[in-house]
C-alpha positions as protocol buffer text, in pm:
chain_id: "A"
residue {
  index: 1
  type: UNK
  ca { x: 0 y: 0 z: 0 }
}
residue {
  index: 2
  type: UNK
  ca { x: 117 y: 329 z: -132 }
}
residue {
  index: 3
  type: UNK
  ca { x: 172 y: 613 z: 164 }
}
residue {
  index: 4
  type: UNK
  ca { x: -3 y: 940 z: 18 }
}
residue {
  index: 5
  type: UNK
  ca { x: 137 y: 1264 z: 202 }
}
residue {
  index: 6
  type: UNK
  ca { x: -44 y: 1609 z: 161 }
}
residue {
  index: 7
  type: UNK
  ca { x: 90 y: 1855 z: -82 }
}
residue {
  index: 8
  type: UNK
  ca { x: 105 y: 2188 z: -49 }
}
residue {
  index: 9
  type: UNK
  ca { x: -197 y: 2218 z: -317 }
}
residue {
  index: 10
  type: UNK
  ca { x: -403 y: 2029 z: -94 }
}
residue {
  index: 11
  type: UNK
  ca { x: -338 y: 2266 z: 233 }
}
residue {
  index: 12
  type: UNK
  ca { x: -474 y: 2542 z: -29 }
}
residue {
  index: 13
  type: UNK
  ca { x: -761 y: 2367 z: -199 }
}
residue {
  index: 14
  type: UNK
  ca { x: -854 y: 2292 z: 140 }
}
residue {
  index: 15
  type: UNK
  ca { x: -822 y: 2602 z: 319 }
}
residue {
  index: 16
  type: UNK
  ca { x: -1019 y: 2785 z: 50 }
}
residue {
  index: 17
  type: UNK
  ca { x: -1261 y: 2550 z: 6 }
}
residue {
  index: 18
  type: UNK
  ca { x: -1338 y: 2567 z: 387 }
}
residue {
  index: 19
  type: UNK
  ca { x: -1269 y: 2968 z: 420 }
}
residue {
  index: 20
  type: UNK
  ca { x: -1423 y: 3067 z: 34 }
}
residue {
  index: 21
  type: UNK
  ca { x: -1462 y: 3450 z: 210 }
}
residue {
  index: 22
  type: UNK
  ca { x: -1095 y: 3475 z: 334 }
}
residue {
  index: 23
  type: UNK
  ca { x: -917 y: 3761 z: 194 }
}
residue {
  index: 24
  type: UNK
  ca { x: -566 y: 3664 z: 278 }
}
residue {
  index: 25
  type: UNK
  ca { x: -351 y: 3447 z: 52 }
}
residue {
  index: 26
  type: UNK
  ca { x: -172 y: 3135 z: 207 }
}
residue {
  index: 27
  type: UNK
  ca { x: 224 y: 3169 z: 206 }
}
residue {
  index: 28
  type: UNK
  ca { x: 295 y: 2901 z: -19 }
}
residue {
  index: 29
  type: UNK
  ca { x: 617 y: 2920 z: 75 }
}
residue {
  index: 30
  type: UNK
  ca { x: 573 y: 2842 z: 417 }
}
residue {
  index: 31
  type: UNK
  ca { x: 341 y: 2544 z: 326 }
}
residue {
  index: 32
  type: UNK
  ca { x: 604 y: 2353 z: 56 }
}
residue {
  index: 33
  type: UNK
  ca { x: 869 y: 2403 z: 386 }
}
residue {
  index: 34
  type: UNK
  ca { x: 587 y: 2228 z: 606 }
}
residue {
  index: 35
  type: UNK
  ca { x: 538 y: 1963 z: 346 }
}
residue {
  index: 36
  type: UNK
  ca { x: 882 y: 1911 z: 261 }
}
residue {
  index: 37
  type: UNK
  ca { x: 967 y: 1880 z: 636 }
}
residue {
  index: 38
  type: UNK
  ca { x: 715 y: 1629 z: 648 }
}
residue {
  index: 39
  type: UNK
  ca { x: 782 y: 1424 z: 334 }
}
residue {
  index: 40
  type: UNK
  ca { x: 1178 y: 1364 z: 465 }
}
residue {
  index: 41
  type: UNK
  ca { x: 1054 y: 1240 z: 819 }
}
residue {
  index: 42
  type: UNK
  ca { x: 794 y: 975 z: 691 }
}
residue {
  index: 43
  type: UNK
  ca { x: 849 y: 904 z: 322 }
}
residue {
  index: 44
  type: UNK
  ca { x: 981 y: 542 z: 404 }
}
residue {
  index: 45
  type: UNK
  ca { x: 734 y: 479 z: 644 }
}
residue {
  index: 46
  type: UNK
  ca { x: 474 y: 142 z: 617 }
}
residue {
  index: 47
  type: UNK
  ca { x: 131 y: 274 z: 573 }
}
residue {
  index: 48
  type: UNK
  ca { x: -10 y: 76 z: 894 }
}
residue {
  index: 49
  type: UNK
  ca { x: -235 y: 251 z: 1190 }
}
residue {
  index: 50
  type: UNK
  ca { x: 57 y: 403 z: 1395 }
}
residue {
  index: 51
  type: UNK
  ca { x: 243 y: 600 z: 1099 }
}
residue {
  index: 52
  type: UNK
  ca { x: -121 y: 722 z: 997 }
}
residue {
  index: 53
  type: UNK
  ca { x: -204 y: 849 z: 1276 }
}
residue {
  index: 54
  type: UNK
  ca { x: 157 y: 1037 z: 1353 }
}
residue {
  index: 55
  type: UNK
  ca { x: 140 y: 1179 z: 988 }
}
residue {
  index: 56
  type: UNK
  ca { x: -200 y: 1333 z: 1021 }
}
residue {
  index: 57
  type: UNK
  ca { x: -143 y: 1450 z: 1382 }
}
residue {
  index: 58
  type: UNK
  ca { x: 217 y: 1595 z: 1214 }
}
residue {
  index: 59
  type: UNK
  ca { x: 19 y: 1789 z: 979 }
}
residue {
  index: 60
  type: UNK
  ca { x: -236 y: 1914 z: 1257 }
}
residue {
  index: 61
  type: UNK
  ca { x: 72 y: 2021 z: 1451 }
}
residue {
  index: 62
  type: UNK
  ca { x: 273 y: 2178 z: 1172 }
}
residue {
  index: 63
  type: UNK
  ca { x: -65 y: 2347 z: 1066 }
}
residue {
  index: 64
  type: UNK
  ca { x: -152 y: 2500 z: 1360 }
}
residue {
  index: 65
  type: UNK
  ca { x: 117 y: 2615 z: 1503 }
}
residue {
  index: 66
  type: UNK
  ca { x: 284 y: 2818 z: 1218 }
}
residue {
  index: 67
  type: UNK
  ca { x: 151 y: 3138 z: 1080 }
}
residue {
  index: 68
  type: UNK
  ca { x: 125 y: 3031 z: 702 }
}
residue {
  index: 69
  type: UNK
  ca { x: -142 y: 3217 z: 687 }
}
residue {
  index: 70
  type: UNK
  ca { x: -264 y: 3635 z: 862 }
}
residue {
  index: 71
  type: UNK
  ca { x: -534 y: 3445 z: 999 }
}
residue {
  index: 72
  type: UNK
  ca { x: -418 y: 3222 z: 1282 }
}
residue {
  index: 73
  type: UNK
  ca { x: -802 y: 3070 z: 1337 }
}
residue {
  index: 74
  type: UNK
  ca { x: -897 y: 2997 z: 999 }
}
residue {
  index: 75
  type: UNK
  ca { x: -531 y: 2827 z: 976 }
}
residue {
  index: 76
  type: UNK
  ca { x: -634 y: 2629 z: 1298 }
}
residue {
  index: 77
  type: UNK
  ca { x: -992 y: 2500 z: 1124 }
}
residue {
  index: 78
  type: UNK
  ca { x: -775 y: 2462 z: 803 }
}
residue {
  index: 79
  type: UNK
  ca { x: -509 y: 2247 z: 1011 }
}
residue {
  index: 80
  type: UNK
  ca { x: -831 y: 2051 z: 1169 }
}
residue {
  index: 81
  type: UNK
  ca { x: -960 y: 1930 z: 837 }
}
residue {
  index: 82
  type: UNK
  ca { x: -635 y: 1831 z: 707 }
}
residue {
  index: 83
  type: UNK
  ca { x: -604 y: 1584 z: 951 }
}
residue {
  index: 84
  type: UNK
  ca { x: -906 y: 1422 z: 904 }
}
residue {
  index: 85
  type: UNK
  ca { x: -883 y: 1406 z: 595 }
}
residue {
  index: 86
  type: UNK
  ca { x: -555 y: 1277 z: 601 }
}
residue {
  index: 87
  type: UNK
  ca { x: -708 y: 972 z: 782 }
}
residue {
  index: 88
  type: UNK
  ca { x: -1032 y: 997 z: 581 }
}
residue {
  index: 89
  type: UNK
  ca { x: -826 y: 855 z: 278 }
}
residue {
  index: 90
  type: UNK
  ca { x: -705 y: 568 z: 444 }
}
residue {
  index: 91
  type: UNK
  ca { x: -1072 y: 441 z: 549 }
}
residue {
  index: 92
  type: UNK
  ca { x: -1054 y: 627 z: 917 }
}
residue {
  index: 93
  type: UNK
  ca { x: -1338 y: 791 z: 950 }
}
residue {
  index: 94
  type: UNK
  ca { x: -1295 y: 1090 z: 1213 }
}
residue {
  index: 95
  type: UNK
  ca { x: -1583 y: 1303 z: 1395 }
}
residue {
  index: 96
  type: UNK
  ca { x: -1547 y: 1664 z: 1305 }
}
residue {
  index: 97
  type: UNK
  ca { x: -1709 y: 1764 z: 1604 }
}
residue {
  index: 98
  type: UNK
  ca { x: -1472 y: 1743 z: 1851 }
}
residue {
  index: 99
  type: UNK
  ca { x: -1430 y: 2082 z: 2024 }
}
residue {
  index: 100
  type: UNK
  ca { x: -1179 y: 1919 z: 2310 }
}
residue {
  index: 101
  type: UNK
  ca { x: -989 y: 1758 z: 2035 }
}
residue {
  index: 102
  type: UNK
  ca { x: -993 y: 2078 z: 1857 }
}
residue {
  index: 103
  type: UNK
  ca { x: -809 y: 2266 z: 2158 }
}
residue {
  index: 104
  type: UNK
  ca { x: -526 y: 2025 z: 2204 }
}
residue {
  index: 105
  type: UNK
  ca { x: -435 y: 2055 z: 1874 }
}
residue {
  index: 106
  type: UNK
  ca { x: -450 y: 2431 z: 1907 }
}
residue {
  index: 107
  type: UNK
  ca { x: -241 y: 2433 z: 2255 }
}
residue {
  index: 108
  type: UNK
  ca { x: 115 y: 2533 z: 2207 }
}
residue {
  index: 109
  type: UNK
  ca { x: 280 y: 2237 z: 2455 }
}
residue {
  index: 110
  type: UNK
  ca { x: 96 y: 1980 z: 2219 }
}
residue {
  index: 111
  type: UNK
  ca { x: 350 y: 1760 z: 2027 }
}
residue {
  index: 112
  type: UNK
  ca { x: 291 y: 1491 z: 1787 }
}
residue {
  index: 113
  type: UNK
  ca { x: 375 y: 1227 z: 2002 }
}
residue {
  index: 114
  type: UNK
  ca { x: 89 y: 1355 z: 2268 }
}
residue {
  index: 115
  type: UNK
  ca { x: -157 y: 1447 z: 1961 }
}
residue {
  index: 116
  type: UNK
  ca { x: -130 y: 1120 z: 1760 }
}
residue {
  index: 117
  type: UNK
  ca { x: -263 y: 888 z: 2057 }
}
residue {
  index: 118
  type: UNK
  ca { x: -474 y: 1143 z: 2148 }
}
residue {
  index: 119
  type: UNK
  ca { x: -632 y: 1093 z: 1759 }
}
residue {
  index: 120
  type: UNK
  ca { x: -578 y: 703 z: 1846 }
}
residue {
  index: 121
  type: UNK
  ca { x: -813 y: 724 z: 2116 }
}
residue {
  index: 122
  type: UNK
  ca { x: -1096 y: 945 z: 1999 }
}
residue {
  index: 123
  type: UNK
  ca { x: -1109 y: 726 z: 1716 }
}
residue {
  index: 124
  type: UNK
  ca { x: -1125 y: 432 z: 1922 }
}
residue {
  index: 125
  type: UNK
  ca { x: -1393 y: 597 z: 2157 }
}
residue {
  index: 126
  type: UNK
  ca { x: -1611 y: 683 z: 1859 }
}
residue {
  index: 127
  type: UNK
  ca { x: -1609 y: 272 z: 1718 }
}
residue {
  index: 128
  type: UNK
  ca { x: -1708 y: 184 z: 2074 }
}
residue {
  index: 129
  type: UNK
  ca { x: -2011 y: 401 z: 2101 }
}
residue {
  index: 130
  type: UNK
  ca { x: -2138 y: 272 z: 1778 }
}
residue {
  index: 131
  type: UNK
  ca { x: -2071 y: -100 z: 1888 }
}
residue {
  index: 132
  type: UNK
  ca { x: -2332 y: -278 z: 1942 }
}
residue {
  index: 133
  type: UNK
  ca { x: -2094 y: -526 z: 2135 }
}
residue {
  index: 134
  type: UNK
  ca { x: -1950 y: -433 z: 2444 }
}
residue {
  index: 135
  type: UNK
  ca { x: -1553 y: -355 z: 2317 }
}
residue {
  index: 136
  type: UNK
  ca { x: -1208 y: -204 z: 2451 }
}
residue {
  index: 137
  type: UNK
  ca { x: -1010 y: 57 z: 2300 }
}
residue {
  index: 138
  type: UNK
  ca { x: -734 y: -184 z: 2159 }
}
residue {
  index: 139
  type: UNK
  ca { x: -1034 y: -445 z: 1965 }
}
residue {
  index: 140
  type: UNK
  ca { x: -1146 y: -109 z: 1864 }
}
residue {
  index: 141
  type: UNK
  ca { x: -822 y: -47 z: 1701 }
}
residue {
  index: 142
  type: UNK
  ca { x: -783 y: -405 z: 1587 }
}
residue {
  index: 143
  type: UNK
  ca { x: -1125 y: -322 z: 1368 }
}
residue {
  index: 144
  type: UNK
  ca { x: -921 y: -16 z: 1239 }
}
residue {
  index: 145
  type: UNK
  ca { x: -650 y: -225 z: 1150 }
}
residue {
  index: 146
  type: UNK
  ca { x: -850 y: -452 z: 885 }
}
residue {
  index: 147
  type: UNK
  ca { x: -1010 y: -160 z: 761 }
}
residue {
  index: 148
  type: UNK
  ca { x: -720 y: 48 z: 613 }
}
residue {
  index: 149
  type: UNK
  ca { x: -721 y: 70 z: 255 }
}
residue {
  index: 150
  type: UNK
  ca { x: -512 y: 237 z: -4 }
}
residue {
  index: 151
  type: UNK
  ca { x: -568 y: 611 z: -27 }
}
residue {
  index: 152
  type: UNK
  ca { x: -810 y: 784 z: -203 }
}
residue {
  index: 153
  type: UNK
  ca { x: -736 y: 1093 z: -402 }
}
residue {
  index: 154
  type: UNK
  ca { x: -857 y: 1436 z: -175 }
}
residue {
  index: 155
  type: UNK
  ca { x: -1097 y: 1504 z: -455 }
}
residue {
  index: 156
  type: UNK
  ca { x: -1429 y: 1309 z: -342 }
}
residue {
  index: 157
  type: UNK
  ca { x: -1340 y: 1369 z: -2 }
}
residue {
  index: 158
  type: UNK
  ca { x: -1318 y: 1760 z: 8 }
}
residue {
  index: 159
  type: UNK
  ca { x: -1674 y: 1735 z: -40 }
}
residue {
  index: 160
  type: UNK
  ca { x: -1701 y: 1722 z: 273 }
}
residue {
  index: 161
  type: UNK
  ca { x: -1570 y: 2025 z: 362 }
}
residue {
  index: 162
  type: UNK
  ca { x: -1962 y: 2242 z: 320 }
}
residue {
  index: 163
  type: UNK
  ca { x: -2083 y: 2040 z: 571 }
}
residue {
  index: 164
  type: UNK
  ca { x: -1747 y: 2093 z: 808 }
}
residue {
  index: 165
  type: UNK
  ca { x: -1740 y: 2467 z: 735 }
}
residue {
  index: 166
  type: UNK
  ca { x: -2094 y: 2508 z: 820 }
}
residue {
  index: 167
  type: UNK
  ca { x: -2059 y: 2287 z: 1147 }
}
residue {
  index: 168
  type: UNK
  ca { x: -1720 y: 2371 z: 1276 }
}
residue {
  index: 169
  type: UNK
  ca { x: -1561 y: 2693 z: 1412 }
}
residue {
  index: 170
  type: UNK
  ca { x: -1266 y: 2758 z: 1632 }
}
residue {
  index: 171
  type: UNK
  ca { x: -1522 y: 2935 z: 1902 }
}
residue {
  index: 172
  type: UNK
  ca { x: -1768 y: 2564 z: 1896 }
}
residue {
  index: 173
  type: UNK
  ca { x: -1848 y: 2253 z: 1650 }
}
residue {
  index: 174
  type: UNK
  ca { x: -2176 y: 2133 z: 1569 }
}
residue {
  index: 175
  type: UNK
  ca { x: -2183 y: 1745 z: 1484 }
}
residue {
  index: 176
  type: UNK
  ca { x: -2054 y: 1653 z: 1182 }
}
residue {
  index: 177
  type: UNK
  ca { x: -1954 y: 1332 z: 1099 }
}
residue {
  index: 178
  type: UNK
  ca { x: -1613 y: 1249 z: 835 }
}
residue {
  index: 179
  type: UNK
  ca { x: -1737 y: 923 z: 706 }
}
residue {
  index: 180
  type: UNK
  ca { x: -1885 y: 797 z: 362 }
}
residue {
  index: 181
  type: UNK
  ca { x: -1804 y: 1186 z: 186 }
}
residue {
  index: 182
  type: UNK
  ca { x: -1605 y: 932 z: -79 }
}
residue {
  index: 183
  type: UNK
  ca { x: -1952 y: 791 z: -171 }
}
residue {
  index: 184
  type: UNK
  ca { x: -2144 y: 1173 z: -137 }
}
């Protein structure tokens, strides 16, 4: 299975696509630094659950916490959406709802390695509420497991992003759920 990282043309398609009344231009130059970063850390990674999740929380760290953009909260939402739809391609389906979730991402002490479980386990949380079997957070993440597939282009999923713009701010979300946009 091929391992699909974000390109700076993605960050942009996104962020506009989310922000279509934003005024202020992405620094592209900031972004292809951020991706290129990226690229060199993981491009020999496996695709399997643990390097997803560190690559999307990456790109929610990265995202957040740089001024690529004048507008540090749309860049938060922005950073948000890229990491679910980093794990959107891979079959994860993520809850765009998640105000809590939100706000670590956003807090300055938050690293990868604290963000990535952090993903792991909201994730996990979200499978459990929908089981109609009484499970634990790792069979949870065993049903993960089998359900990785190769990645989808952004394309079909960034149809999703209406529904996430008109459901998710930095100052509350509504519910909104990131699954089954690919088939939208």
């Amino acid at each position: 299975m091929i391992l699909r990282l974000v390109k700076p043309m993605d960050i942009v398609k996104i962020h506009k696509g989310m922000h279509r009344e934003a005024t202020h231009q992405p620094n592209f130059a900031q972004l292809v630094d951020i991706c290129n970063t990226i690229d060199r850390e993981y491009f020999d990674y496996t695709v399997n659950l643990d390097s997803i999740f560190s690559i999307a929380a990456e790109y929610a760290i990265r995202l957040a916490h740089t001024e690529w953009t004048e507008d540090t909260n749309r860049a938060a939402e922005t950073a948000f959406a890229v990491c679910l739809l980093f794990l959107n391609q891979y079959g994860i389906p993520m809850k765009g709802n998640d105000q809590i979730l939100f706000n670590v991402m956003r807090d300055e002490w938050t690293t990868v390695d604290k963000f990535a479980p952090r993903l792991m386990l909201e994730h996990a949380k979200t499978i459990i509420s929908h089981s109609k079997e009484p499970l634990t957070a790792g069979d949870a993440l065993e049903m993960t497991k089998r359900s990785i597939h190769s990645p989808i282009r952004f394309g079909p999923l960034m149809t999703g992003l209406r529904s996430l713009r008109e459901s998710f701010t930095v100052s509350g979300c509504k519910g909104v759920q990131w699954d089954n946009y690919v088939n939208d």
